[in-house]
ZADO-1210 file (C-alpha; in nm, 4 decimals, padded with zeros to 6 digits):
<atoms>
<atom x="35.3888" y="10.1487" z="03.4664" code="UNK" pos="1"/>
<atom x="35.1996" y="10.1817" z="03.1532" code="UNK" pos="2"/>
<atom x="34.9325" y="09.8907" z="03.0393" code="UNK" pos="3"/>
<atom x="35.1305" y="09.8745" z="02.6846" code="UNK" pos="4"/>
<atom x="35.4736" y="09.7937" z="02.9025" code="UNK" pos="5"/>
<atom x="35.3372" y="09.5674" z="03.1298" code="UNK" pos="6"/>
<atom x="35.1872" y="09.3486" z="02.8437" code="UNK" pos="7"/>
<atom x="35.5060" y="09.3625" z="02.6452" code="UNK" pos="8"/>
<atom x="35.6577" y="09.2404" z="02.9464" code="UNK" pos="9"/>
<atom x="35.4557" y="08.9525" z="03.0095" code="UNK" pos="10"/>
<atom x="35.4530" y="08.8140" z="02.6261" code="UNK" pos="11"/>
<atom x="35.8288" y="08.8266" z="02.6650" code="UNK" pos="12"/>
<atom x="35.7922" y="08.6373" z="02.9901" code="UNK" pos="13"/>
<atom x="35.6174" y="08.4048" z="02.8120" code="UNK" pos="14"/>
<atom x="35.7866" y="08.3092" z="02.4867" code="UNK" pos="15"/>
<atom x="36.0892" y="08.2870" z="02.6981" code="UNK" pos="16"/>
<atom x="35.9528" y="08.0753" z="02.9676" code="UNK" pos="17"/>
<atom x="35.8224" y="07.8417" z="02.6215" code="UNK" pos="18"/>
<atom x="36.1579" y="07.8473" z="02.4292" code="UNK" pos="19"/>
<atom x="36.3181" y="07.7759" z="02.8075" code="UNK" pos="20"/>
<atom x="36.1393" y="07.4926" z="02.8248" code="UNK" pos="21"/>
<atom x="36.2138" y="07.3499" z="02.4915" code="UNK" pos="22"/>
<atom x="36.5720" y="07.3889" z="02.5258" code="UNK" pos="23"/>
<atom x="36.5631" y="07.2260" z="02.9139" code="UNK" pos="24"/>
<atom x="36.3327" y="06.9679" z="02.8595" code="UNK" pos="25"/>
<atom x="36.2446" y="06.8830" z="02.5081" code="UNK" pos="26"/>
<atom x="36.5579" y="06.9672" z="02.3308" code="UNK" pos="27"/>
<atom x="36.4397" y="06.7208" z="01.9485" code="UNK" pos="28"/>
<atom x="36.1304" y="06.9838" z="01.9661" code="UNK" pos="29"/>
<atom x="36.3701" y="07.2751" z="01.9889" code="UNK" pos="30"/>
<atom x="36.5677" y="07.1486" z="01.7280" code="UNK" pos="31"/>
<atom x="36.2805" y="07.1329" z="01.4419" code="UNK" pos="32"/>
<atom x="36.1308" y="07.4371" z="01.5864" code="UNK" pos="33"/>
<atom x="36.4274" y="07.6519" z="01.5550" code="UNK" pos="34"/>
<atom x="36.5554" y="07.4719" z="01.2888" code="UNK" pos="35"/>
<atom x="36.9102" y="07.4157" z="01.3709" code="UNK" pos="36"/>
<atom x="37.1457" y="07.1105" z="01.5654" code="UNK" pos="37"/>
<atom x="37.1637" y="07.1125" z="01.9516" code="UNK" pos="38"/>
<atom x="37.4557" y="06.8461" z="01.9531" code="UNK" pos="39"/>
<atom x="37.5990" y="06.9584" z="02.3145" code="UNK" pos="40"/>
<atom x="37.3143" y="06.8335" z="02.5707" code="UNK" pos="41"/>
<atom x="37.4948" y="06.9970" z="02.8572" code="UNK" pos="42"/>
<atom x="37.4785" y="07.3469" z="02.6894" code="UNK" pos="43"/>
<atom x="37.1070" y="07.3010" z="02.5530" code="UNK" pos="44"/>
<atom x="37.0190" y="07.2349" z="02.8898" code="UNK" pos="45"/>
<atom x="37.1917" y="07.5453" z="03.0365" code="UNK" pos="46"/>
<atom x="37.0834" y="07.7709" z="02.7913" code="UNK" pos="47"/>
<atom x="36.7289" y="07.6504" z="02.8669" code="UNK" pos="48"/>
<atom x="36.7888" y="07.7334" z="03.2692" code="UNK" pos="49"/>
<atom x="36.9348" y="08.0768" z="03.1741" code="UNK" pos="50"/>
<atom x="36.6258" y="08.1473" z="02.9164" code="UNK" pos="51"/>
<atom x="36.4041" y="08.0721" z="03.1998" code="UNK" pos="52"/>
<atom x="36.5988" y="08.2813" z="03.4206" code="UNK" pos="53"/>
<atom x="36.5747" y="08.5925" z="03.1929" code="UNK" pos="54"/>
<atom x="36.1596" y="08.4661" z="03.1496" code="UNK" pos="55"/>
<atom x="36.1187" y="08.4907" z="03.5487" code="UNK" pos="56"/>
<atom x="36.2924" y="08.8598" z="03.5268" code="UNK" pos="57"/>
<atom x="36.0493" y="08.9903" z="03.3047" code="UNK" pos="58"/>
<atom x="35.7771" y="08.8268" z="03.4923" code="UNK" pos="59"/>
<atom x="35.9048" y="08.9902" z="03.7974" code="UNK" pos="60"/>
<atom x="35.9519" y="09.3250" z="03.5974" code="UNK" pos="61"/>
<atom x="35.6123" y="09.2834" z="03.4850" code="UNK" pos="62"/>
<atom x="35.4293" y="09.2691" z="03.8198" code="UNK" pos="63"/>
<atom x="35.6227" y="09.6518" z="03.8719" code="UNK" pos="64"/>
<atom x="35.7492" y="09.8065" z="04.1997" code="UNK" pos="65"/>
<atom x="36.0949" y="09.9558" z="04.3221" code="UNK" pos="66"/>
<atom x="36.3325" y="09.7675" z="04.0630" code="UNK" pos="67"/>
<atom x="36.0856" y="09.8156" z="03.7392" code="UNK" pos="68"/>
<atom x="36.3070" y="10.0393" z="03.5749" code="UNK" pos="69"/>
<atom x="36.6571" y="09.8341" z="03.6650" code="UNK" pos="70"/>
<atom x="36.4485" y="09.4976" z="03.5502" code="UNK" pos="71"/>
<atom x="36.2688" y="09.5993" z="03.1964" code="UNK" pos="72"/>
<atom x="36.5980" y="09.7653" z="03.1356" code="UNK" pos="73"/>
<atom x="36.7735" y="09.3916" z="03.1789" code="UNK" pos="74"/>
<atom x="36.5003" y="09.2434" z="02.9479" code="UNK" pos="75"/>
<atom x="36.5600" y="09.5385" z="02.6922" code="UNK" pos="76"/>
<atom x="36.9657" y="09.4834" z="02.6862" code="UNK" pos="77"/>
<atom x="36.8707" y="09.0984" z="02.6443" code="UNK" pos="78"/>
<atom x="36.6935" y="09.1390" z="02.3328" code="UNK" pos="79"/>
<atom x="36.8882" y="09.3293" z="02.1455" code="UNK" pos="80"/>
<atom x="37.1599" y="09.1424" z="02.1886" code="UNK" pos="81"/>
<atom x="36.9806" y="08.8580" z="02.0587" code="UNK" pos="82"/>
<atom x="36.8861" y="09.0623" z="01.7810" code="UNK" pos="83"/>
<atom x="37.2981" y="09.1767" z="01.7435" code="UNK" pos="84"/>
<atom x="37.3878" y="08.7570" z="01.7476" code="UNK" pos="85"/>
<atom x="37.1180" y="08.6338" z="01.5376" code="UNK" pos="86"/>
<atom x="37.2033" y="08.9620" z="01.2888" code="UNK" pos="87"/>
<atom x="37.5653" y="08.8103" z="01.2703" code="UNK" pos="88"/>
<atom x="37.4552" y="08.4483" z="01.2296" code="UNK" pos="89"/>
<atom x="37.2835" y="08.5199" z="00.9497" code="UNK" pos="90"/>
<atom x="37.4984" y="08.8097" z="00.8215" code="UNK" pos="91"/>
<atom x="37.8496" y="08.5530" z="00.8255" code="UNK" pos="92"/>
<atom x="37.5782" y="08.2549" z="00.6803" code="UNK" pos="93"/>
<atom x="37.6683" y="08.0587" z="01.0496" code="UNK" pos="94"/>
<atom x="37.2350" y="08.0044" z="01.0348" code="UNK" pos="95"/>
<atom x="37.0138" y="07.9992" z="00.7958" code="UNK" pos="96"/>
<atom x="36.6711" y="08.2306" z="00.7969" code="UNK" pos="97"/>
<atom x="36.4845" y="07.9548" z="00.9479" code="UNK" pos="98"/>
<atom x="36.7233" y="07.9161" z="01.2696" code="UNK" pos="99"/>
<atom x="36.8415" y="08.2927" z="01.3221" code="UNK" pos="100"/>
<atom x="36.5924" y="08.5009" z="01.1105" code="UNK" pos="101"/>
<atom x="36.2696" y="08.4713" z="01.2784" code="UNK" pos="102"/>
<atom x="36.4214" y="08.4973" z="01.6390" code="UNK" pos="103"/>
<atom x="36.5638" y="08.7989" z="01.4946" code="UNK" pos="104"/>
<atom x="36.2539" y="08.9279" z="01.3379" code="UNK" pos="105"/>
<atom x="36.0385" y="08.8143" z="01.7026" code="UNK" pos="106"/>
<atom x="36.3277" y="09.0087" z="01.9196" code="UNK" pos="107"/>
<atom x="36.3540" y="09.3044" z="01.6951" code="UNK" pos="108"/>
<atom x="36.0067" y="09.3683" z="01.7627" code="UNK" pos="109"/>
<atom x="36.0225" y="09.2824" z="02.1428" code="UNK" pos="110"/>
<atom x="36.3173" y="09.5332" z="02.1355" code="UNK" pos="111"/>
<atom x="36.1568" y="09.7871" z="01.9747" code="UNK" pos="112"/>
<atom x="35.8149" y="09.8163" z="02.2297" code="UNK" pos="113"/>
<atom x="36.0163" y="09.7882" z="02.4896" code="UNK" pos="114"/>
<atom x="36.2019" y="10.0960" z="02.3819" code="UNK" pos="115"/>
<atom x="35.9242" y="10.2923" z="02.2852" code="UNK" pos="116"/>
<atom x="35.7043" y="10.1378" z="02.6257" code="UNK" pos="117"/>
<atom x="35.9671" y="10.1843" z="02.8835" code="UNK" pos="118"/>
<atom x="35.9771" y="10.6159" z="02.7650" code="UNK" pos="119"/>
<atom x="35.6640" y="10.6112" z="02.9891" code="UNK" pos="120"/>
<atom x="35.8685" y="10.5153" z="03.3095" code="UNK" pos="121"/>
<atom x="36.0370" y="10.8401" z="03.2846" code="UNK" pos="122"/>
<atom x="35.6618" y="11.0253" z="03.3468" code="UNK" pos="123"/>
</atoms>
């Protein structure tokens, strides 16, 4: 695995282990941070223990070995669909900029090193 992919991997870990967190635990914080209403506390919560599941996978991707491939591959599929549901959010005016544009811009750019880091997998 390549330094650049294994770096990439680990900032994902971590902005998804902090916006996990948020979400799970300190859901008013989420809320100004990402700009928008979390009025179901069931679903904030379980969105917050599914971000953190996707943050230990690219931790676990991160550290390499036999299921590198399989695992960044996971990560990559996650972000751009973020980047595909964000894209629509804004794109149908269901968000504004400050709720669905920056995690758009953030996991445009996560998607895009990960495409171009994961070629070297292939060496």
């Amino acid at each position: 695995m390549s330094k650049r992919l294994k770096i990439i991997l680990y900032v994902i870990g971590v902005w998804m282990t902090v916006t996990g967190v948020l979400f799970l635990l300190l859901p008013k914080v989420a809320e100004t941070m990402f700009a928008t209403s979390l009025p179901d506390r069931a679903l904030t919560m379980l969105y917050g223990q599914v971000v953190l599941t996707f943050a230990f996978t690219a931790f676990l991707a991160a550290q390499g070995g036999d299921g590198l491939s399989k695992l960044s591959l996971v990560i990559l599929v996650l972000t751009i669909g973020h980047v595909i549901i964000f894209a629509i959010q804004l794109i149908t005016g269901m968000a504004s900029f400050m709720s669905a544009g920056i995690p758009l811009i953030v996991n445009a750019i996560f998607s895009v090193l990960l495409f171009l880091f994961r070629k070297d997998l292939k060496k």
